[in-house]
FIDOVEX-520345 format. One record per residue: residue number from 1; z, y, x of N, C-alpha, C, O in turn; residue in three letters. Coordinates in nm, 2 decimals. Example, Ala and Ser with C-alpha at 12.3 -4.5 7.8 and 13.67 -1.06 7.14 Angstrom:
BEGIN
   resi     n.zz     n.yy     n.xx    ca.zz    ca.yy    ca.xx     c.zz     c.yy     c.xx     o.zz     o.yy     o.xx   resn
      1     0.78    -0.57     1.32     0.78    -0.45     1.23     0.78    -0.33     1.32     0.85    -0.33     1.42    ALA
      2     0.71    -0.22     1.28     0.71    -0.11     1.37     0.79     0.00     1.29     0.80     0.11     1.34    SER
//
This chain:
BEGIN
   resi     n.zz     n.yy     n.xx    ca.zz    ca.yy    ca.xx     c.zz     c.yy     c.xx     o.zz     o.yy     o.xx   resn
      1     0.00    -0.12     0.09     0.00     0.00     0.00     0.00     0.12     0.09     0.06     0.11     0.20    UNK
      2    -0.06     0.24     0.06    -0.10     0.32     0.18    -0.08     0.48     0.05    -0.13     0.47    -0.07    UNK
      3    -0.03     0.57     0.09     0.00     0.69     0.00    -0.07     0.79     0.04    -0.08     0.81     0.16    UNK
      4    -0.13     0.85    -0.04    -0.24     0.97    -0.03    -0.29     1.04    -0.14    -0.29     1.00    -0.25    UNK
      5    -0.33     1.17    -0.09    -0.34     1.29    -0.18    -0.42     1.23    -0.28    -0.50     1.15    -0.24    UNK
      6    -0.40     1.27    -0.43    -0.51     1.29    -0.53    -0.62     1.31    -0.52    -0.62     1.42    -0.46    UNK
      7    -0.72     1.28    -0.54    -0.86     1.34    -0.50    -0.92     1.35    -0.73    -0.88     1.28    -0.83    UNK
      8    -0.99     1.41    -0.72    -1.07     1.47    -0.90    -1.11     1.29    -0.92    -1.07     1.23    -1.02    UNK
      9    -1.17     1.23    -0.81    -1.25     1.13    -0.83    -1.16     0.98    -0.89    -1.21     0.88    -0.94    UNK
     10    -0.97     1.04    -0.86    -0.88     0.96    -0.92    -0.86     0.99    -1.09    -0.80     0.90    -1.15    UNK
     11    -0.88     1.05    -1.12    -0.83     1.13    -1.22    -0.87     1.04    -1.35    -0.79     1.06    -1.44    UNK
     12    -0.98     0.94    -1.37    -0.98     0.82    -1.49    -0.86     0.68    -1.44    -0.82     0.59    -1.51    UNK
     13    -0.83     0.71    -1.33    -0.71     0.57    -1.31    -0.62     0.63    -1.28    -0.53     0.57    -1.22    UNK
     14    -0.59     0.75    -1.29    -0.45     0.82    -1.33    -0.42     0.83    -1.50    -0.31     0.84    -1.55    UNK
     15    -0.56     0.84    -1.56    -0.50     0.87    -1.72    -0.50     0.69    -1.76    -0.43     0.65    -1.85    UNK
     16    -0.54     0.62    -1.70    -0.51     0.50    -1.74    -0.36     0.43    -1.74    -0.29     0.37    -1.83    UNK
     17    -0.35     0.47    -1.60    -0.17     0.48    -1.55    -0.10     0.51    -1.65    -0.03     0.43    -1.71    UNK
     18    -0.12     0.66    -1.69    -0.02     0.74    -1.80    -0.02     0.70    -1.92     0.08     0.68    -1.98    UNK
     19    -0.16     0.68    -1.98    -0.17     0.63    -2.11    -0.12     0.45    -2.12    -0.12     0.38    -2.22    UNK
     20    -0.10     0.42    -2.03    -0.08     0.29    -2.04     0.12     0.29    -2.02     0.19     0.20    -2.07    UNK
     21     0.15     0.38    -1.97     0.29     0.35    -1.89     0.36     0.45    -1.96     0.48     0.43    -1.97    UNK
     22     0.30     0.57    -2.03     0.40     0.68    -2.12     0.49     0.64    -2.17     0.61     0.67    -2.15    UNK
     23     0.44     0.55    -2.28     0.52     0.48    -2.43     0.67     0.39    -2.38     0.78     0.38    -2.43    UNK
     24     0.61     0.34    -2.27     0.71     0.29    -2.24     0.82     0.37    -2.17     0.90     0.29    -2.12    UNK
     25     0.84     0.48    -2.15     0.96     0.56    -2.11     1.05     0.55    -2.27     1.17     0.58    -2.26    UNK
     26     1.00     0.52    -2.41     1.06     0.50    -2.49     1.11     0.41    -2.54     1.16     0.42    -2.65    UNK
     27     1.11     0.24    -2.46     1.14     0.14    -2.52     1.26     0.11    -2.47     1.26     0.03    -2.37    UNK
     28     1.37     0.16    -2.53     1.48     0.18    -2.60     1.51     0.28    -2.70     1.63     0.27    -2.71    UNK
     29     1.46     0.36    -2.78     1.42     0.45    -2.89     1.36     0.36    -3.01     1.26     0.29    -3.00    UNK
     30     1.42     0.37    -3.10     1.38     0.36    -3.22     1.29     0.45    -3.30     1.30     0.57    -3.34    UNK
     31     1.20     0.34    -3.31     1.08     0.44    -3.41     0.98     0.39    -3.32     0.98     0.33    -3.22    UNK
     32     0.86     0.45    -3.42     0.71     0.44    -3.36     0.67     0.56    -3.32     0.71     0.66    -3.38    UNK
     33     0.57     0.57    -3.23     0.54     0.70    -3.18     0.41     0.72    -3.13     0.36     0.62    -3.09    UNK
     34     0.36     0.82    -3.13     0.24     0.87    -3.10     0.27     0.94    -2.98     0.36     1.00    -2.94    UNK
     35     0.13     0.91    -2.91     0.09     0.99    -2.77    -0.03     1.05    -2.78    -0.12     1.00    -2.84    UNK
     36    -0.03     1.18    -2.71    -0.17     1.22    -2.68    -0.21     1.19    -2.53    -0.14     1.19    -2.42    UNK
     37    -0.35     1.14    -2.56    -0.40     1.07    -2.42    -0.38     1.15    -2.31    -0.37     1.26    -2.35    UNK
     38    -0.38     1.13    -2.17    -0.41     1.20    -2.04    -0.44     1.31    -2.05    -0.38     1.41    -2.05    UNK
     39    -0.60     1.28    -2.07    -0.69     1.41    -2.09    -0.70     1.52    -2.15    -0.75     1.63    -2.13    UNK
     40    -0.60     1.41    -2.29    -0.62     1.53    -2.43    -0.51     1.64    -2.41    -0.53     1.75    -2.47    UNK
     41    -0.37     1.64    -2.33    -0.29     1.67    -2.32    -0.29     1.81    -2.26    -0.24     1.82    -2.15    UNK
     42    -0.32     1.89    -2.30    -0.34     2.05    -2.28    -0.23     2.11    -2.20    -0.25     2.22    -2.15    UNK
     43    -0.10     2.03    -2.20     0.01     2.14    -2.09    -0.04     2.04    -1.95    -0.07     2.10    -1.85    UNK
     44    -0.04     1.91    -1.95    -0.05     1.84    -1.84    -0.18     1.93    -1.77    -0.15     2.00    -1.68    UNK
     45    -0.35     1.92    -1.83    -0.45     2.00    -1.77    -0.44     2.10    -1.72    -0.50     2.14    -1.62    UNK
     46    -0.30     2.18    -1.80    -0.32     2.33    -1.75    -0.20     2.31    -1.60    -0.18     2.42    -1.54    UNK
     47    -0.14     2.19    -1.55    -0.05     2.26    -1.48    -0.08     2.10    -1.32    -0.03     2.06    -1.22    UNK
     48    -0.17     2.06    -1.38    -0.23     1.97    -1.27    -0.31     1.98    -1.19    -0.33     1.87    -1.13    UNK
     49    -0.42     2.14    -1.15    -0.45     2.18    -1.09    -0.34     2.18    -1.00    -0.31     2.11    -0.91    UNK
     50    -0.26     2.31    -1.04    -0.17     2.35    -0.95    -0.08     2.28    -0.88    -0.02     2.32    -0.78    UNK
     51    -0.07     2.10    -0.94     0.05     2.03    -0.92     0.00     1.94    -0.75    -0.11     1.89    -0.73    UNK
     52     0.07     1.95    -0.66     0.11     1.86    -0.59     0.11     1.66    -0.65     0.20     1.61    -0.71    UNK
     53     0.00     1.60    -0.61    -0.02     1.48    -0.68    -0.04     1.42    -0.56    -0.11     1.47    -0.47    UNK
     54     0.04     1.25    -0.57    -0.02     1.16    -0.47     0.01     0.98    -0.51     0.10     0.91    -0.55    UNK
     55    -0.12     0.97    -0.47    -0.12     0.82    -0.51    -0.09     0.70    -0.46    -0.13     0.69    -0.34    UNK
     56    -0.04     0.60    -0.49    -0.02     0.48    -0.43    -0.12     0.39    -0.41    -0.16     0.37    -0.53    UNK
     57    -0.19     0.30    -0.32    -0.31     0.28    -0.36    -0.27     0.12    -0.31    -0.18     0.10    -0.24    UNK
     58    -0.35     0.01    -0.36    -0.35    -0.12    -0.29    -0.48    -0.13    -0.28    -0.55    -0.08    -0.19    UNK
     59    -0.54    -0.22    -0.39    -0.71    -0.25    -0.39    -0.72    -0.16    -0.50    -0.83    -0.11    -0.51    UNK
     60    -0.62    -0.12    -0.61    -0.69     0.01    -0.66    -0.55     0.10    -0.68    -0.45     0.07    -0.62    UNK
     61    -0.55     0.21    -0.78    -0.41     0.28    -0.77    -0.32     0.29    -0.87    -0.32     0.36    -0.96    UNK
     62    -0.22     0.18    -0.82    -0.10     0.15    -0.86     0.00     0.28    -0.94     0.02     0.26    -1.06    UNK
     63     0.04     0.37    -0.90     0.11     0.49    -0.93     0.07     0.58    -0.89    -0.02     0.59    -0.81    UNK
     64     0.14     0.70    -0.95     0.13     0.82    -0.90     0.25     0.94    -0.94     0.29     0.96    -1.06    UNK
     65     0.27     0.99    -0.85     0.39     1.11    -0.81     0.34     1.21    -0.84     0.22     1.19    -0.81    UNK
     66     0.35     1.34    -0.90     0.32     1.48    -0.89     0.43     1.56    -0.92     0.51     1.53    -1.01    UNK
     67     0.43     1.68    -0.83     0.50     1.81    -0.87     0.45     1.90    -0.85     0.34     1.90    -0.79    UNK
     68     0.52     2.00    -0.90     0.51     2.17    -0.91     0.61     2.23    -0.89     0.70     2.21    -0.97    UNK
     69     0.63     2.31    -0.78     0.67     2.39    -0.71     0.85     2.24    -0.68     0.84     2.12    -0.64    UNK
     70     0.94     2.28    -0.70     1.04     2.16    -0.69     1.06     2.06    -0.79     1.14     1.97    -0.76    UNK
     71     1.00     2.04    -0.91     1.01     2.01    -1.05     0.85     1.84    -1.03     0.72     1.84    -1.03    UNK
     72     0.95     1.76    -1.04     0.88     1.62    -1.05     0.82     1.61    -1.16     0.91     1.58    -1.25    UNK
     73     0.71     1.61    -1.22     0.62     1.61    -1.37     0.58     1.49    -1.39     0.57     1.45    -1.51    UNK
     74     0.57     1.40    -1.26     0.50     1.28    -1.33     0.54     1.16    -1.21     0.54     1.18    -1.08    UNK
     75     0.58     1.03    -1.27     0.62     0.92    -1.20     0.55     0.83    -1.27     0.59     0.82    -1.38    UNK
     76     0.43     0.75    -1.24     0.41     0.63    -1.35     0.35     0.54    -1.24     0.28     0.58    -1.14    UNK
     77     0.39     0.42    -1.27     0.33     0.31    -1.24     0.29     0.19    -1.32     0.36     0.12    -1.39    UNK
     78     0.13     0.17    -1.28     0.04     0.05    -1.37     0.16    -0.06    -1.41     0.23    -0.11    -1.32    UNK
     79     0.20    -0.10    -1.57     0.28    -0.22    -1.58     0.25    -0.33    -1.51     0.35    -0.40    -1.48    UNK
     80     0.13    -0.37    -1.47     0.13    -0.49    -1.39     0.23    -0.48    -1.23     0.28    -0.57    -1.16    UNK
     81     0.21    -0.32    -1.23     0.29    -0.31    -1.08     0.41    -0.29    -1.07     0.46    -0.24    -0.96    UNK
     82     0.47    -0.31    -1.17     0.60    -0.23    -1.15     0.70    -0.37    -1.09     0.67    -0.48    -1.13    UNK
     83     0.82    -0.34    -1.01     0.91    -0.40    -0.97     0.86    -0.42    -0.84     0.92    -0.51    -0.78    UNK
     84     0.77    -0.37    -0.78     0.68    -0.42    -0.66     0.73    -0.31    -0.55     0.71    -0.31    -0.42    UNK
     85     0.79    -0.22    -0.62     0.85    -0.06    -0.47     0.74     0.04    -0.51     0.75     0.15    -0.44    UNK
     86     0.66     0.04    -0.58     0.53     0.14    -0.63     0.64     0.27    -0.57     0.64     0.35    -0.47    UNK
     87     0.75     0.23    -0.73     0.76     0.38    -0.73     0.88     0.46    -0.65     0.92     0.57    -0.68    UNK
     88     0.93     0.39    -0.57     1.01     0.40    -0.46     0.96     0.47    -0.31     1.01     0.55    -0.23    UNK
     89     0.81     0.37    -0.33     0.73     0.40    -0.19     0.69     0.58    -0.23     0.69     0.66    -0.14    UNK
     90     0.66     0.62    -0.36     0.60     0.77    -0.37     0.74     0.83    -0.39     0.74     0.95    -0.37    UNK
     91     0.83     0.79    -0.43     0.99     0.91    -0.41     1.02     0.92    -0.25     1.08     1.02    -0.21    UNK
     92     0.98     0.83    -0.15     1.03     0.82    -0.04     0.91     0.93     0.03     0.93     1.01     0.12    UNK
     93     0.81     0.91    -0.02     0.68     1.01     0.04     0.71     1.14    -0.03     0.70     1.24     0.04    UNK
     94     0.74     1.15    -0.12     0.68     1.32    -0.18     0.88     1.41    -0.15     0.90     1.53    -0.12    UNK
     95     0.96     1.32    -0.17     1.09     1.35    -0.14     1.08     1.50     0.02     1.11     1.61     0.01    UNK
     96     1.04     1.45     0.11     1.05     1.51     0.20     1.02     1.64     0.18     1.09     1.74     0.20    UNK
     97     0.88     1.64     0.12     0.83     1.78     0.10     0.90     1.86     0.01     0.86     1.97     0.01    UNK
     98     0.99     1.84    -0.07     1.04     1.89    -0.15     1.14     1.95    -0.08     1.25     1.89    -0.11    UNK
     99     1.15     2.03    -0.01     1.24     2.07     0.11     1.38     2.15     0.05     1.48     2.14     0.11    UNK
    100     1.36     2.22    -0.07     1.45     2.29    -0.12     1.52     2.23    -0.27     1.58     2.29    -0.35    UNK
    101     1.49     2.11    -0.27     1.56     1.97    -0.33     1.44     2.00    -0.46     1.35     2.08    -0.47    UNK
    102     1.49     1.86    -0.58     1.44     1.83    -0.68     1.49     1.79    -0.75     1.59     1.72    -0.76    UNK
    103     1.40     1.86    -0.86     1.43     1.85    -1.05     1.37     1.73    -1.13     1.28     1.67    -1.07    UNK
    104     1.39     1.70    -1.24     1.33     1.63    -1.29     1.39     1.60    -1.46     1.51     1.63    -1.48    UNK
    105     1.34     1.54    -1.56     1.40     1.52    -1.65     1.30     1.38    -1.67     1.19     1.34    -1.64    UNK
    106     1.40     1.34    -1.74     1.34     1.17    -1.81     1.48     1.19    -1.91     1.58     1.26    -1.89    UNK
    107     1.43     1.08    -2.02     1.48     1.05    -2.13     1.62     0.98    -2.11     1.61     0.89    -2.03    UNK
    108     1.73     0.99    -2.16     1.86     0.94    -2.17     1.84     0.83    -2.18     1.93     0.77    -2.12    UNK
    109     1.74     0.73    -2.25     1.78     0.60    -2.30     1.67     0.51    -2.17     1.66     0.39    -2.15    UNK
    110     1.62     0.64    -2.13     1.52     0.53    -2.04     1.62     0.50    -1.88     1.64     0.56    -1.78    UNK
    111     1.65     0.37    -1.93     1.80     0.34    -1.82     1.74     0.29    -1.68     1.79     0.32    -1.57    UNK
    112     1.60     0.22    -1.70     1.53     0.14    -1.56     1.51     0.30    -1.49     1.58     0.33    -1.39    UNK
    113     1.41     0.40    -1.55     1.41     0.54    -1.41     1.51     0.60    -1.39     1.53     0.61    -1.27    UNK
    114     1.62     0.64    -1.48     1.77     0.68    -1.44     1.76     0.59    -1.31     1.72     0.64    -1.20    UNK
    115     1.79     0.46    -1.32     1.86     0.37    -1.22     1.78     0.44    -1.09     1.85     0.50    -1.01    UNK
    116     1.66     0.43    -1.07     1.55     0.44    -0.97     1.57     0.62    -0.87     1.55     0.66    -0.75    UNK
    117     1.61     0.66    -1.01     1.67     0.83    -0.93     1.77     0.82    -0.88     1.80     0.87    -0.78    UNK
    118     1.88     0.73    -0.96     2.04     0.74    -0.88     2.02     0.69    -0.78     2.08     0.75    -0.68    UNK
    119     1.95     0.59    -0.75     1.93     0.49    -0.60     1.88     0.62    -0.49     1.92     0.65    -0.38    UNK
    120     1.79     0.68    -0.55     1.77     0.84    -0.48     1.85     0.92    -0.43     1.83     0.98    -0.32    UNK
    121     1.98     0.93    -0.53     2.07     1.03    -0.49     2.04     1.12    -0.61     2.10     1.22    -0.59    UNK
    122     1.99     1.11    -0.70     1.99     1.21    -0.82     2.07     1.22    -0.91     2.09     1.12    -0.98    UNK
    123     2.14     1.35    -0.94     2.23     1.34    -1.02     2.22     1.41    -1.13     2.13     1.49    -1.16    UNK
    124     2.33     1.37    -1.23     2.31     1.46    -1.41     2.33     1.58    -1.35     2.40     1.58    -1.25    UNK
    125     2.22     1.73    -1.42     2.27     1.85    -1.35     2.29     1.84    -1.54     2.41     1.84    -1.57    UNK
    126     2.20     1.84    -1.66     2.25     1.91    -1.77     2.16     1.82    -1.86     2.05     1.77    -1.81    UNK
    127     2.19     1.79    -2.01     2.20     1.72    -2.12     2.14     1.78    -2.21     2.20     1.88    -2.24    UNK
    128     2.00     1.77    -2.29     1.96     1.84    -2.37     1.92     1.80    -2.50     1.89     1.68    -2.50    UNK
    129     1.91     1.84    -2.58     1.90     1.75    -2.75     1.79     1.83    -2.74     1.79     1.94    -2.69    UNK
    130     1.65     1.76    -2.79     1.51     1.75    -2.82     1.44     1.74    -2.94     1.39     1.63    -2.91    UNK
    131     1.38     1.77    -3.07     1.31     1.72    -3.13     1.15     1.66    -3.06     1.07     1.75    -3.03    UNK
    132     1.12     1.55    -3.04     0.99     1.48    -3.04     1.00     1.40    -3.15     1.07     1.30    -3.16    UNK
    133     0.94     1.44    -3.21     0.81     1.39    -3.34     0.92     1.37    -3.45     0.92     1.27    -3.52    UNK
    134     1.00     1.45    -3.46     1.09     1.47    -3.61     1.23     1.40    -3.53     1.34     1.42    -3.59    UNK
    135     1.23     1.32    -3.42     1.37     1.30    -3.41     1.43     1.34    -3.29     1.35     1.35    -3.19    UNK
    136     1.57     1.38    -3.28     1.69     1.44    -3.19     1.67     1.29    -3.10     1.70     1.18    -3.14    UNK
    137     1.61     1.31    -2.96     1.64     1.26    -2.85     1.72     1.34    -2.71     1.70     1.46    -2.67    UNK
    138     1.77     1.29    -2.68     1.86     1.30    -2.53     1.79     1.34    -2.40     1.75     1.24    -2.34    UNK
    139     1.76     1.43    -2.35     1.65     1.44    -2.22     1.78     1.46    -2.09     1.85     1.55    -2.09    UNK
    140     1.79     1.37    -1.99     1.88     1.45    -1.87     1.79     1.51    -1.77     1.70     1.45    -1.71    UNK
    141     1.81     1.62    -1.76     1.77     1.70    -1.63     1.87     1.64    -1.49     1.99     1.62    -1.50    UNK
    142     1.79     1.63    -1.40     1.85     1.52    -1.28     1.81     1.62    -1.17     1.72     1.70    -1.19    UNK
    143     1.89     1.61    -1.05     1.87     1.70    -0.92     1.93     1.64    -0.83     2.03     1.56    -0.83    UNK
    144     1.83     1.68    -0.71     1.85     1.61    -0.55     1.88     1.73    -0.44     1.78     1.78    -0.39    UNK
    145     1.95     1.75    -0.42     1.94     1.85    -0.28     1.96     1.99    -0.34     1.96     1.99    -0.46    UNK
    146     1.97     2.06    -0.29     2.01     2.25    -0.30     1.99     2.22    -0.45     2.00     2.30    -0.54    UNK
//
């Protein structure tokens, strides 16, 4: 596995990644839920130019890391890859650069990425109550360094 910059030419096996691995940041949530795909996703387009993205690659690309400015936006790894260090290998790579520490939020109930940030060193900074899609979910904001 070998980590390296995003290139535009990744950008159909990154929405694959996402649209395939989103839903599941909710399986511990009750209810059914809708996503909007990769592409369709109008705040992701507008802030992934700007974002810092990098991929994990084997024979094709397993995960991928991105941020903006200290603020982690995106962690996903292909379900066939997961448990394999995907997404350990891109916190261990993109971590450094984050020189004046990092933010991030994931969902309260999603316990497997919690675990994967604490192993990091990330900790609860603050607790937020959320409406997505008519129901009150739990978001923790998580922080590494300064």
């Amino acid at each position: 596995m070998i980590i390296r910059k995003y290139k535009s030419d990744d950008f159909e096996q990154l929405a694959d990644i996402y649209n395939a691995s989103h839903p599941d940041e909710f399986y511990c949530e009750d209810g059914d839920f809708s996503f909007v795909p990769w592409a369709d996703d109008k705040y992701i387009m507008s802030i992934l130019g700007d974002s810092d993205v990098y991929v994990c690659e084997g024979s094709s690309i397993l995960g991928f890391c991105g941020y903006l400015e200290n603020n982690i936006n995106w962690l996903f790894v292909r379900p066939e890859s997961r448990g394999q260090g995907v997404a350990a290998k891109l916190l261990e790579y993109v971590l450094p650069k984050l020189e004046n520490g990092a933010t991030l939020s994931v969902w309260k109930s999603n316990a497997r990425a919690k675990a994967l940030y604490e192993k990091f060193g990330f900790l609860l900074q603050k607790e937020l109550s959320v409406n997505f899609q008519g129901r009150n979910l739990l978001v923790n904001k998580m922080v590494i360094g300064n």
